[in-house]
Structure formats: structure tokens, C-alpha cells
ZAVEX-999946 format. One record per atom (N, C-alpha, C): x, y, z. Coordinates in Angstrom, 1 decimal. Each point is the difference from the previous one (the first is absolute). Layout:
- u:v:w
- X:Y:Z .
...
This chain:
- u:v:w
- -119.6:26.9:71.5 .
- -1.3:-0.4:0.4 .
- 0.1:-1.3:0.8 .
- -0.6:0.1:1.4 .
- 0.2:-0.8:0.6 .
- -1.3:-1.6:-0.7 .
- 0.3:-1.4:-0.1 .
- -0.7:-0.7:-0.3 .
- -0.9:-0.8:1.1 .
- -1.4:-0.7:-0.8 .
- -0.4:-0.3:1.1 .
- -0.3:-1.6:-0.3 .
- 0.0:-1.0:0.8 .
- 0.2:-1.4:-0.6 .
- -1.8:-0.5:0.1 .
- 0.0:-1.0:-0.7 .
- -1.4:-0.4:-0.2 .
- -0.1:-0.7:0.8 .
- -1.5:0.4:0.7 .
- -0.6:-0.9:1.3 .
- -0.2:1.3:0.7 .
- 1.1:1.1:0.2 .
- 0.4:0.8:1.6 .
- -1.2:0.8:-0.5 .
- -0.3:0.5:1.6 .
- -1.0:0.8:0.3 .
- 0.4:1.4:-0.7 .
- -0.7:1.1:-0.5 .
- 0.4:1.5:0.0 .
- -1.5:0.6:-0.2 .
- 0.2:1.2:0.2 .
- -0.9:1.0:0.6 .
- -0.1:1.1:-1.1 .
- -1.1:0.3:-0.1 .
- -0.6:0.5:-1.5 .
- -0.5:1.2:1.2 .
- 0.5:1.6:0.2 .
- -0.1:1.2:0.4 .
- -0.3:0.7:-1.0 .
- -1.6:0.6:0.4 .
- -0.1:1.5:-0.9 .
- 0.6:1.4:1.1 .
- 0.5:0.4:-0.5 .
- 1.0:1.1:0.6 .
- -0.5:1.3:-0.1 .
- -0.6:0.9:0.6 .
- -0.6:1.8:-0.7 .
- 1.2:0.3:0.7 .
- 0.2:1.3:-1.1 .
- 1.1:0.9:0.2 .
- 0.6:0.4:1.0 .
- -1.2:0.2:0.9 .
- -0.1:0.6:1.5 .
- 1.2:-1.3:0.2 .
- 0.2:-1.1:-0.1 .
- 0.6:-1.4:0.6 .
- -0.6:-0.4:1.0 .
- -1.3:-0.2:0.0 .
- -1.1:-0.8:0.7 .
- -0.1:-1.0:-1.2 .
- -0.1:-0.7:1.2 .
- -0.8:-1.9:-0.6 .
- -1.2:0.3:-0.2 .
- -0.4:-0.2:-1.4 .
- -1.9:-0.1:-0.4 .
- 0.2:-1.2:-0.2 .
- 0.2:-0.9:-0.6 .
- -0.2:-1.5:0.5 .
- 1.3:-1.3:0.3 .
- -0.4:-0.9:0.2 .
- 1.0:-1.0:0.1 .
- -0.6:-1.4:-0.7 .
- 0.5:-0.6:-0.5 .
- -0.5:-1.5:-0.5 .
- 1.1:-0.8:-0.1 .
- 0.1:-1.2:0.8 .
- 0.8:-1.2:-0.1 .
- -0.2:-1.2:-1.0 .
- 0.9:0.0:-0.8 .
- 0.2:-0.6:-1.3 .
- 1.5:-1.5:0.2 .
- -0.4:-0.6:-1.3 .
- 1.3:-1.0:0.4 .
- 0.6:0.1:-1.8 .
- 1.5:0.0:0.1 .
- 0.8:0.1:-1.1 .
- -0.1:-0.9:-0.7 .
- -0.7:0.5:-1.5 .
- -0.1:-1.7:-1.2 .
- 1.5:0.0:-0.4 .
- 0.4:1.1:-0.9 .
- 1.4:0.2:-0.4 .
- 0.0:1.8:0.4 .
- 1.1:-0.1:-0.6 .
- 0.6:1.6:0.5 .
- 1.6:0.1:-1.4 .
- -0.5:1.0:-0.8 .
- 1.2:-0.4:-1.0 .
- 0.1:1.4:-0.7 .
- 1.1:0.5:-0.5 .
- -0.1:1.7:-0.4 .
- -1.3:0.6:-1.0 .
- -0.8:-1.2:-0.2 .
- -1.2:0.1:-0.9 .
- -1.4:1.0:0.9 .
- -0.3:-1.6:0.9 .
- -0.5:1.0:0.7 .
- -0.3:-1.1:1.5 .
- -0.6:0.4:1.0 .
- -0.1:-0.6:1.3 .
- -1.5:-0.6:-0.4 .
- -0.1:-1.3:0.3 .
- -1.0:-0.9:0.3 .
- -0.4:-0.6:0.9 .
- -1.3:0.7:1.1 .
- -0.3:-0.7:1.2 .
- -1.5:-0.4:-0.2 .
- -0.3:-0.4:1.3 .
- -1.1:-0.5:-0.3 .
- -0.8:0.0:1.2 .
- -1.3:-0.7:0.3 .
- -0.3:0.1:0.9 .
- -1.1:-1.0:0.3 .
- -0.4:-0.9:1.2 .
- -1.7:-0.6:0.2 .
- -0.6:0.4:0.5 .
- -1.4:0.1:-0.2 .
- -1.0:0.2:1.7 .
- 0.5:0.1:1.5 .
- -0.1:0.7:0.6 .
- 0.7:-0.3:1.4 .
- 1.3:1.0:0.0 .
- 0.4:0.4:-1.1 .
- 1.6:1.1:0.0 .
- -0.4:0.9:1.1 .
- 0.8:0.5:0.9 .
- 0.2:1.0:1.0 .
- -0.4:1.5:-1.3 .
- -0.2:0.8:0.6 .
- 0.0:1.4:-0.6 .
- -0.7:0.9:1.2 .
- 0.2:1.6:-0.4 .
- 0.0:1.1:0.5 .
- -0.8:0.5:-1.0 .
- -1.0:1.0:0.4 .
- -1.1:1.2:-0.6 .
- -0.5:1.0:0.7 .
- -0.1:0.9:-1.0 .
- -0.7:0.9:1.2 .
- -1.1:0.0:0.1 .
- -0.3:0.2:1.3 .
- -1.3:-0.4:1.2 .
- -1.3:0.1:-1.2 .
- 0.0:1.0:-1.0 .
- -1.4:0.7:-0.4 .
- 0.0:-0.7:-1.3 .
- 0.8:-0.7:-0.5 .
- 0.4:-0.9:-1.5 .
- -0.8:-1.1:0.8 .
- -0.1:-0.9:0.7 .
- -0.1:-0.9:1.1 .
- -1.5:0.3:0.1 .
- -0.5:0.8:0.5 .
- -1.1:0.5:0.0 .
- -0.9:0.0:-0.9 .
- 0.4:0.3:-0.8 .
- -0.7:0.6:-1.4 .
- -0.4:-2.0:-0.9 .
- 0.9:-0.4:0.4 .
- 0.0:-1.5:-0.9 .
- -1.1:-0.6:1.1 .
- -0.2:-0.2:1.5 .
- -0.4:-0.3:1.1 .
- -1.2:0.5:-0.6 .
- -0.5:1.5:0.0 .
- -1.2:0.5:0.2 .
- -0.7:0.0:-2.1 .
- 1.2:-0.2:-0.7 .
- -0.9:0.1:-1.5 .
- -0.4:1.4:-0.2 .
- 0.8:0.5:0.4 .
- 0.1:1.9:-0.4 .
- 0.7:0.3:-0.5 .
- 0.7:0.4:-1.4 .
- 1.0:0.2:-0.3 .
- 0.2:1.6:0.2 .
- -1.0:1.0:0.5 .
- 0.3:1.0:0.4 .
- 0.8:0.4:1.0 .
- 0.3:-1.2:0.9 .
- 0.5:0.0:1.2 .
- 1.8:-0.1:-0.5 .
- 0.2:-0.2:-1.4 .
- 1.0:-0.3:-0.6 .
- 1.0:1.4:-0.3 .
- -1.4:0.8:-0.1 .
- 0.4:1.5:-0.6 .
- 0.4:0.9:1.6 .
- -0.8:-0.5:1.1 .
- 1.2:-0.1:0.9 .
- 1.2:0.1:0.8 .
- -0.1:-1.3:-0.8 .
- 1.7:-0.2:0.2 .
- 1.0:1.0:-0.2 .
- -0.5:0.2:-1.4 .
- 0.9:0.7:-0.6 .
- -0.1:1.7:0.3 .
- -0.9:0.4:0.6 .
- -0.2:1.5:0.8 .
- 0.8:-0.3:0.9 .
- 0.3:-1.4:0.6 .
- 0.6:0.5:2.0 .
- 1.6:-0.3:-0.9 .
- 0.4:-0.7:-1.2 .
- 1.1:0.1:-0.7 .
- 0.5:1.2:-0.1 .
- -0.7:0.9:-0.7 .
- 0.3:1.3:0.0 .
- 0.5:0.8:1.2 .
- -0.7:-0.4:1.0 .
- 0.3:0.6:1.0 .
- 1.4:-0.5:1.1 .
- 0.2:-1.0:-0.7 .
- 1.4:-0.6:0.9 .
- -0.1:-0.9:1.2 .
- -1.2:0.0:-0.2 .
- -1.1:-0.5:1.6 .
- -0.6:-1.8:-0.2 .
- 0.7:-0.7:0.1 .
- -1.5:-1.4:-0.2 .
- 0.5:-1.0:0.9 .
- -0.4:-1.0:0.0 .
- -0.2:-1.3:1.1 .
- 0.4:-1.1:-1.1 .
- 0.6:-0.7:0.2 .
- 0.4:-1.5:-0.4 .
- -0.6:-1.2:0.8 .
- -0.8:-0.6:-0.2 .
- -0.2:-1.5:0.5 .
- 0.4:-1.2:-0.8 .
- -0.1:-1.3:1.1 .
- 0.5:-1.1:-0.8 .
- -0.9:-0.7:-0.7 .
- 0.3:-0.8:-0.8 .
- -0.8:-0.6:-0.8 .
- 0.7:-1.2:-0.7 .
- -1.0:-0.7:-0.7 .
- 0.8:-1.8:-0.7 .
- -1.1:0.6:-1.3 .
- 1.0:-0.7:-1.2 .
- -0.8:0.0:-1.0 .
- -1.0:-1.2:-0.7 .
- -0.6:0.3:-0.4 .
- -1.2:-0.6:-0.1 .
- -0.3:-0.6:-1.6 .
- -0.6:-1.3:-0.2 .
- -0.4:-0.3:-1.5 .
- 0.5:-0.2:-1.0 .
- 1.2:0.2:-0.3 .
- 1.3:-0.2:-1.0 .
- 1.0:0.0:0.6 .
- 0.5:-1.1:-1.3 .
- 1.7:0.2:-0.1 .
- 0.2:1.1:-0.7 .
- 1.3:0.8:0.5 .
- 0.3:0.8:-0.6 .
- 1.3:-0.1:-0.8 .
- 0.3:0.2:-1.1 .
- 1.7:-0.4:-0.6 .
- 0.2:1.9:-0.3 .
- 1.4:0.3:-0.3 .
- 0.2:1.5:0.0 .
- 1.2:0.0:-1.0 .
- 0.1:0.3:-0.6 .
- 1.5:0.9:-1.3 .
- -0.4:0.9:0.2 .
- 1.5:0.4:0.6 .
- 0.7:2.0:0.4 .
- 1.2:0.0:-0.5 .
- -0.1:0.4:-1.1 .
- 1.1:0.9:-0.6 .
- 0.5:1.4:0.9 .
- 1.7:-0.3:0.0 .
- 0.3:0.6:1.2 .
- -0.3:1.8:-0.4 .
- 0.6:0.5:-1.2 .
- -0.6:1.1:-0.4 .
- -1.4:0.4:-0.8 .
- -0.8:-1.1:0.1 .
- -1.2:0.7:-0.7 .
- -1.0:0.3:1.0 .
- -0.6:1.5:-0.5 .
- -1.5:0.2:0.8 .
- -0.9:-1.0:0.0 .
- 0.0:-1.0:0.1 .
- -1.1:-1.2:0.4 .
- 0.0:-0.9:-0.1 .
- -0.6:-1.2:0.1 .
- 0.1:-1.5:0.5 .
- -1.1:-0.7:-0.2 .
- 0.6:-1.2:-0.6 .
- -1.3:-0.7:-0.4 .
- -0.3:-1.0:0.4 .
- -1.4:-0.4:0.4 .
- 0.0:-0.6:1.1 .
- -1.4:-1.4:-0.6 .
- 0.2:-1.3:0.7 .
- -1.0:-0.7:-0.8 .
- -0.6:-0.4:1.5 .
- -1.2:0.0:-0.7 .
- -1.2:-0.4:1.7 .
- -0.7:-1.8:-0.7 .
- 0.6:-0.8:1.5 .
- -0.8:-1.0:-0.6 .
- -0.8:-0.7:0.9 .
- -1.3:-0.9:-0.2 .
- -0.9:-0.5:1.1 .
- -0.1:-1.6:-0.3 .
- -1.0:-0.8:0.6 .
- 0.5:-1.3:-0.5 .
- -0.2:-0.2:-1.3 .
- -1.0:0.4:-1.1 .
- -0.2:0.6:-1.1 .
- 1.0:-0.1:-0.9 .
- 1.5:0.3:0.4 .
- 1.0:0.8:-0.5 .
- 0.7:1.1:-0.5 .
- 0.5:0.3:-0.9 .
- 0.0:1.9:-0.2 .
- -1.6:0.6:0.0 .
- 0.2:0.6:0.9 .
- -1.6:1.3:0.1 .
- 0.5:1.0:-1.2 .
- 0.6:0.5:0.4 .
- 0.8:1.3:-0.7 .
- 1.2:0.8:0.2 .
- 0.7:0.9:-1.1 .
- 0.8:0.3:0.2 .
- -0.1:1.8:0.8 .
- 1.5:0.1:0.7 .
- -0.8:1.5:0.5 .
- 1.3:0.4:0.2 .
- -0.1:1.6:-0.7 .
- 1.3:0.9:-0.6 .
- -0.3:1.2:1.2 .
- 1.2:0.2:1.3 .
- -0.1:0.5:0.6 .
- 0.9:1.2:-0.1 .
- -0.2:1.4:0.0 .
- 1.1:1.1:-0.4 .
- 0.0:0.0:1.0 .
- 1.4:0.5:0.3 .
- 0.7:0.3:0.9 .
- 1.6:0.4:0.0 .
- 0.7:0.4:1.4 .
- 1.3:0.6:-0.4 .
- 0.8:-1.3:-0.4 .
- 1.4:0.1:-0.5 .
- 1.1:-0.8:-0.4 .
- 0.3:-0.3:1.5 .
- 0.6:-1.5:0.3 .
- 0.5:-0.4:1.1 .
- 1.2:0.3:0.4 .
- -0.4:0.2:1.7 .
- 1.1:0.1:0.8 .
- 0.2:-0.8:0.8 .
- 1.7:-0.9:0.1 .
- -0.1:-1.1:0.6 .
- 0.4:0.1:1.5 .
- -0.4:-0.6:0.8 .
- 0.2:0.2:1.0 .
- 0.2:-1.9:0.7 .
- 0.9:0.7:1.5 .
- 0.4:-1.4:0.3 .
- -1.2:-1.3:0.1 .
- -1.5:0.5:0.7 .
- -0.8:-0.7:-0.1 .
- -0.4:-0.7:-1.4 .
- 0.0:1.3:-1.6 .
- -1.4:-0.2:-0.8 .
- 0.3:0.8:-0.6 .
- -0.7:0.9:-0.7 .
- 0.0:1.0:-0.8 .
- -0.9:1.3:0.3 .
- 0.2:1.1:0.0 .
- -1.2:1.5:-0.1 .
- -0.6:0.1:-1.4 .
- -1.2:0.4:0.4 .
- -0.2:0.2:-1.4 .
- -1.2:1.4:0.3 .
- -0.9:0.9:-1.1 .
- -1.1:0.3:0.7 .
- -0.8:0.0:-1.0 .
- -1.6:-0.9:0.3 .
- -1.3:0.2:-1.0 .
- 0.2:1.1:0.1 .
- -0.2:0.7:-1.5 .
- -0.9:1.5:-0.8 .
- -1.4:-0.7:-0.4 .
- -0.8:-0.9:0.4 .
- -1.2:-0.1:0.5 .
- -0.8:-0.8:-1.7 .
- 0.4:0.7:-1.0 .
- -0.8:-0.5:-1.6 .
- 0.5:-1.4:-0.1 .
- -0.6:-1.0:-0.3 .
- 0.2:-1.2:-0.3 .
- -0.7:-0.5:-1.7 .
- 0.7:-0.9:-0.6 .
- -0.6:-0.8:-1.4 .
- -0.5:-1.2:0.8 .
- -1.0:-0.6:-0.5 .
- -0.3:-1.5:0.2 .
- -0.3:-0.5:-1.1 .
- 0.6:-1.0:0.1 .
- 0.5:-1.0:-1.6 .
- -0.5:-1.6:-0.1 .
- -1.0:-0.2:-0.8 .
- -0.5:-1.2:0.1 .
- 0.7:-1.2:-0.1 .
- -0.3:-0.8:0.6 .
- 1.0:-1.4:0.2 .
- 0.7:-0.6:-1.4 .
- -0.8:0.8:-1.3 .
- 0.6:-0.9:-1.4 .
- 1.0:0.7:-0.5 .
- -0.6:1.6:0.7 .
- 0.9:1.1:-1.2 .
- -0.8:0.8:-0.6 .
- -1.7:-0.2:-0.1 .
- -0.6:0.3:-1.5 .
- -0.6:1.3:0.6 .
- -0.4:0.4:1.6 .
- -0.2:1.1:-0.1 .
- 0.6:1.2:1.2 .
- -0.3:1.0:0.2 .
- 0.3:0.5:1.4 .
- -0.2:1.5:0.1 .
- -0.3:0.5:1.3 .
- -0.6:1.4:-0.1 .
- 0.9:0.2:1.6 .
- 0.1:1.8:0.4 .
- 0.1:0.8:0.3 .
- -0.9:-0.1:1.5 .
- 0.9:0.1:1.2 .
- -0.7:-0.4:1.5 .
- 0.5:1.3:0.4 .
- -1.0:0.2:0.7 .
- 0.2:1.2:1.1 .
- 0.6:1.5:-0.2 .
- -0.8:0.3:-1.4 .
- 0.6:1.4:-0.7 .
- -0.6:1.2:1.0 .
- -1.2:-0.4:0.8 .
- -0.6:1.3:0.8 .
- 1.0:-0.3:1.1 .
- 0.2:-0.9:0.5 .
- 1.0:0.4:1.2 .
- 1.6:0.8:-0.6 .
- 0.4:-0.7:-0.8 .
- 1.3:0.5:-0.8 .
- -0.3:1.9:0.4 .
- -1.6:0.4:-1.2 .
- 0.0:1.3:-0.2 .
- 0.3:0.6:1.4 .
- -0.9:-0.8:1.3 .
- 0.1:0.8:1.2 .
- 1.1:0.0:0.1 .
- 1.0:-0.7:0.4 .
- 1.3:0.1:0.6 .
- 1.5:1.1:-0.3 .
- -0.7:0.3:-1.6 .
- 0.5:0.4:-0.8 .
- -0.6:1.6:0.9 .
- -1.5:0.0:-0.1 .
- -0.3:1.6:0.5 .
- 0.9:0.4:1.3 .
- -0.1:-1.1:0.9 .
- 0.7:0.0:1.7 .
- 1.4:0.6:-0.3 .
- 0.7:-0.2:-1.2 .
- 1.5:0.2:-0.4 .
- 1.0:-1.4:0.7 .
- -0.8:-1.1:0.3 .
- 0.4:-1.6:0.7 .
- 0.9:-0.3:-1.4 .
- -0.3:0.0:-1.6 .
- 0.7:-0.5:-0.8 .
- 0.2:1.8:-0.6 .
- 1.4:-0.3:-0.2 .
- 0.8:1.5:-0.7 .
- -0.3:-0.2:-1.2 .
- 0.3:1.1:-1.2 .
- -0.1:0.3:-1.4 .
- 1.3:-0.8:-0.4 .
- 0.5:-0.2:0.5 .
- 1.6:-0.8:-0.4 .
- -0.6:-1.2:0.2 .
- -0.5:-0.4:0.9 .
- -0.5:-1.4:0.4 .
- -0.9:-0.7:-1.1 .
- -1.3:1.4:-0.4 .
- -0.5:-0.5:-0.7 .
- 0.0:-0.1:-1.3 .
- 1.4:0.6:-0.7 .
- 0.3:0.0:-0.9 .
- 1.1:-1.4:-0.4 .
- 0.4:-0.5:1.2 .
- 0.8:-1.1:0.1 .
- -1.3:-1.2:-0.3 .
- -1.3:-0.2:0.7 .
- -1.0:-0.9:-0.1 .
- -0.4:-0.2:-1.2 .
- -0.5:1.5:-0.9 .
- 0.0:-0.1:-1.5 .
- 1.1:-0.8:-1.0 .
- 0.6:0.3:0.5 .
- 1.3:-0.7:-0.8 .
- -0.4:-1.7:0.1 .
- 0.1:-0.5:1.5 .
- -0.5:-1.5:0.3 .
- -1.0:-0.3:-0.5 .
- -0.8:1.0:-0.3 .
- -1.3:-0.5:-0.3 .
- 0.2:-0.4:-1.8 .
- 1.2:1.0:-0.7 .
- 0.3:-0.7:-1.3 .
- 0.9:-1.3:0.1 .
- 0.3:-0.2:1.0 .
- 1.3:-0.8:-0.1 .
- -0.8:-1.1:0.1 .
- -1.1:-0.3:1.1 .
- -0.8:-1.6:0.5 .
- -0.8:-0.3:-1.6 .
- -0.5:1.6:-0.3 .
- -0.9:-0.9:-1.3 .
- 0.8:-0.3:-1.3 .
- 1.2:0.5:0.0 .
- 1.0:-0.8:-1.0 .
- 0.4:-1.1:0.3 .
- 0.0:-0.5:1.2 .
- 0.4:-1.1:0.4 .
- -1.2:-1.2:0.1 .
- -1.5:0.7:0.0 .
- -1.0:-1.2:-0.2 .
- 0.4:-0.4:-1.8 .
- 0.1:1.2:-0.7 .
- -0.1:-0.6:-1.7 .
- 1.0:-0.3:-0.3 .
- 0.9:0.2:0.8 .
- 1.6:-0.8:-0.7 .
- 0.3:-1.6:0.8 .
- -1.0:-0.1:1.1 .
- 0.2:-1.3:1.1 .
- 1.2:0.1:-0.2 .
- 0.2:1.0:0.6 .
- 1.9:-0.5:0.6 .
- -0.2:0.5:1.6 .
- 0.9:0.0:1.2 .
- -0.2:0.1:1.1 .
- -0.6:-1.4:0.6 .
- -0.4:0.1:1.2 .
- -0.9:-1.4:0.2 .
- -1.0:-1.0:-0.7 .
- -0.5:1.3:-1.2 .
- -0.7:0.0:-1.0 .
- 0.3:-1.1:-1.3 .
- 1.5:0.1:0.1 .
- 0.5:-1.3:-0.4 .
- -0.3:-1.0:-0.3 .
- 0.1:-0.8:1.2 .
- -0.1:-1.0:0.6 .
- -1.5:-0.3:0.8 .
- -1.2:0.6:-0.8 .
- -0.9:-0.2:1.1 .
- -0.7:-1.2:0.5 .
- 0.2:-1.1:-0.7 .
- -0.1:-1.2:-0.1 .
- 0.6:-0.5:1.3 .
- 1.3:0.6:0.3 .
- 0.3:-0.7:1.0 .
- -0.4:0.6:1.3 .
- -0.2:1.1:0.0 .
- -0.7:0.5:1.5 .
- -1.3:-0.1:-0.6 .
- -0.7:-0.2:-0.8 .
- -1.4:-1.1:0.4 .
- 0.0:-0.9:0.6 .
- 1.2:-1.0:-0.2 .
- 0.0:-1.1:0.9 .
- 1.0:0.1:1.5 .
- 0.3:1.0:0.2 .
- 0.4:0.4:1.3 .
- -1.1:0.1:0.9 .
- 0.3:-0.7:1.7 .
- 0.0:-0.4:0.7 .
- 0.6:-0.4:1.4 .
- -0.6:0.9:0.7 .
- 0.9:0.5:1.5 .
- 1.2:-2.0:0.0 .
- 0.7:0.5:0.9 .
- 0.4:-1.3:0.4 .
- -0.3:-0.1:1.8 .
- -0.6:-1.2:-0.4 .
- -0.4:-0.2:1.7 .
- 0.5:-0.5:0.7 .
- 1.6:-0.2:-0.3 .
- 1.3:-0.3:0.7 .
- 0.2:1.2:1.1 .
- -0.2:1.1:-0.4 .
- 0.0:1.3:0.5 .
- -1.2:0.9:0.9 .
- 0.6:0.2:1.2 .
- -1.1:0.3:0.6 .
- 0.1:1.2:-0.6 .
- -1.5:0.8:0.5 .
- -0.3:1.4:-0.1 .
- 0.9:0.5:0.9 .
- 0.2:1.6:-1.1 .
- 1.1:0.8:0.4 .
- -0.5:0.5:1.4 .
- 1.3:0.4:0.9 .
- -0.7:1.1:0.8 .
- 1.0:1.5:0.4 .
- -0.6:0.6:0.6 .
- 0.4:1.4:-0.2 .
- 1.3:-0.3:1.4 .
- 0.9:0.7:-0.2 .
- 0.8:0.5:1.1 .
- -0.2:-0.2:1.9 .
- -0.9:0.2:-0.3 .
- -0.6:0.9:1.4 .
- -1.7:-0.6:-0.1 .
- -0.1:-1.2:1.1 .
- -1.2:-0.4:0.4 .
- -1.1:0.7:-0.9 .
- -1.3:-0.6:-0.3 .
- -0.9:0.5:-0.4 .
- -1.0:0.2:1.2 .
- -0.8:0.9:0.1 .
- -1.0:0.0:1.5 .
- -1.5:-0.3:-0.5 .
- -0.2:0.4:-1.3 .
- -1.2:-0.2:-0.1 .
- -0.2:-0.6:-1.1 .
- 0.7:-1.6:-0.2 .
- -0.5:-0.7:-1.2 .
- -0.7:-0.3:-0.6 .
- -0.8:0.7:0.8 .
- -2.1:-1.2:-0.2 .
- -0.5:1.4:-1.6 .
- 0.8:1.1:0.4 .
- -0.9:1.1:-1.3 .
- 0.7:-0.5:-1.1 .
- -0.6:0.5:-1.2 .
- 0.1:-0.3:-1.4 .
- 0.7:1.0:-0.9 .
- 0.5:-0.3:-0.5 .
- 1.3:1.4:-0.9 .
- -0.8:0.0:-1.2 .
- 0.1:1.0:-0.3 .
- -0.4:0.6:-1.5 .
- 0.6:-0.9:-0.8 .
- -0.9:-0.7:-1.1 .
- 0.6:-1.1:-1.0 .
- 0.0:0.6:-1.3 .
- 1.1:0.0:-0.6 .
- -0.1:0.8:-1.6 .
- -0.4:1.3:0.3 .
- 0.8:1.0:0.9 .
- -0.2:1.3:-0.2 .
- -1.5:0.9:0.0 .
């Protein structure tokens, strides 16, 4: 496993099968250690979406969301650029688990936690592949509660055949593994104390993507 040193830029790719880029996000390396990859991100991070995700957060339709995920099916969609918006983002990615956990914070400090399923990482020279299967947990900043995001999109994607019966039989599984991991606090869950008090470093500029951004001024989907 190639390693990545703390500070460097890498590139957080959701990958569909087809091997089309559905998104791109520029992140910067906290640690990186066989445990799991820790990046992070501020306001201003470079990122990629597709055009109708973009839309949908722009126009406050989340129908426009369901979308997406039809021209997904179809092998067909548009990517624009975008910066992220309104949090710091911190990330643990365990290199083989379906998902990642991710803490959102504002000047406030931890907002909340957010358990994102998705495939096991693929490293690549930039960053890593990975791909949302779309269901998310959101986990309150102390621990004490959390519920279940985006189960009608999940179901749709599931109808489209976008997430396989292997896939989502793999997500079931995560979904036992995150909630053993809230009541055992082990995982980042640990230590939550200390990414409570985590805090971008502003030694570090915002990440950016590979390849110029064109249209910085739009806003990327924050917290899925």
C-alpha cells in the first residue's frame, strides 16, 4: 500500500462501475496508517459533482437529486466544478470497510457525525476510489443519538440496479459493524474528545483538484 504523508494533497473519487468519475473532492492527509486514512478538508476545497447534485442543492429540490441518479443509470451525466462550502470536514477510511466516517464542523465546533457507506478503498497515485451506495447515519456531536439519511434514495438506486444485491448485502453488514462501533466507542468513536477538539490547520491551504477548477463560484453538496 502505497503511503500518503500528512499535509499532501489526495483526491477522494467516487468511481461507477462503468469507470466514469461521479465525483471528485480535494482533501489534505492528517495521517495515513494501516488503520485507516485521515484527511480532511476547509471551505474553499476544490471538488467535482454532477451538474444535477449541484442543482438540486442551488435550486432546494431534492427531486432533482433522484435525477441524478436516473441519468446514473443511464451511463450519461455532466460533472461541474465546485468548492465546498460551511464546514470543516475531517474523514476515517478504513482501507477495507464499506464506509467512512466523517465529522462536520462549523465555528460552533463538531455539528455532527456522518457515516457514509460506501465501496472499500482503491488507492490510486493521486488519492483513493471509492463509490457512495447513497444511505448515510448521522450521529450527534456527543454520541447520544442518530438516525438513518437517505433510505428513499438508497430504495431508488437499489430499483435502477445502481447498488447490486451483493453490494447491498455488503452495506447491511456496515450498517452492523458502524452501530457496534457507536456502543462499543471504539473506531474514531474512541477518542471522540479529541476530534471534538479538531480543527482544520490554517497553516494549510485548501486542497485543490489536479486540473484547474472552472467554475469555483458553485457550491458542492455538504454532508451528502
Amino acid at each position: 500500500m502505497n503511503s500518503f504523508k500528512a499535509g499532501q494533497t489526495v483526491v477522494r473519487r467516487d468511481v461507477h462501475r462503468t469507470g466514469r468519475v461521479w465525483s471528485e473532492h480535494a482533501l489534505r492527509v492528517v495521517a495515513d496508517t494501516s488503520e485507516a486514512l485521515v484527511a480532511a478538508c476547509p471551505p474553499g476545497a476544490e471538488t467535482r459533482w454532477p451538474a444535477l447534485y449541484i442543482k438540486a442543492r442551488t435550486d432546494g429540490d431534492r427531486s432533482v437529486r433522484t435525477e441524478a441518479f436516473d441519468a446514473m443509470a443511464t451511463g450519461v451525466w455532466e460533472l461541474a466544478d465546485a468548492v465546498w462550502q460551511e464546514t470543516e470536514l475531517l474523514l476515517w477510511k478504513p482501507p477495507a470497510a464499506w464506509f467512512s466516517v466523517n465529522a462536520f464542523y462549523t465555528a460552533g465546533g463538531l455539528r455532527n457525525w456522518y457515516v457514509n457507506f460506501e465501496h472499500p478503498t482503491r488507492r490510486t497515485t493521486d488519492g483513493f476510489d471509492t463509490f457512495d451506495l447513497t444511505v448515510d447515519l448521522v450521529v450527534d456531536a456527543d454520541l447520544t443519538g442518530w438516525r438513518w439519511k437517505d433510505e428513499d434514495e438508497y430504495a431508488h438506486v437499489r430499483r435502477l440496479g445502481i447498488v447490486t444485491d451483493t453490494e447491498h448485502h455488503a452495506v447491511n453488514a456496515a450498517r452492523d459493524q458502524v452501530l457496534a462501533m457507536l456502543a462499543e466507542r471504539s473506531g474514531p468513536f474512541a477518542d471522540a474528545a479529541a476530534w471534538s477538539d479538531w480543527r482544520w490547520n490554517r497553516a494549510w491551504p485548501a486542497p485543490r483538484l489536479p486540473r484547474p477548477a472552472k467554475a469555483a463560484q458553485r457550491v458542492a453538496p455538504d454532508g451528502g
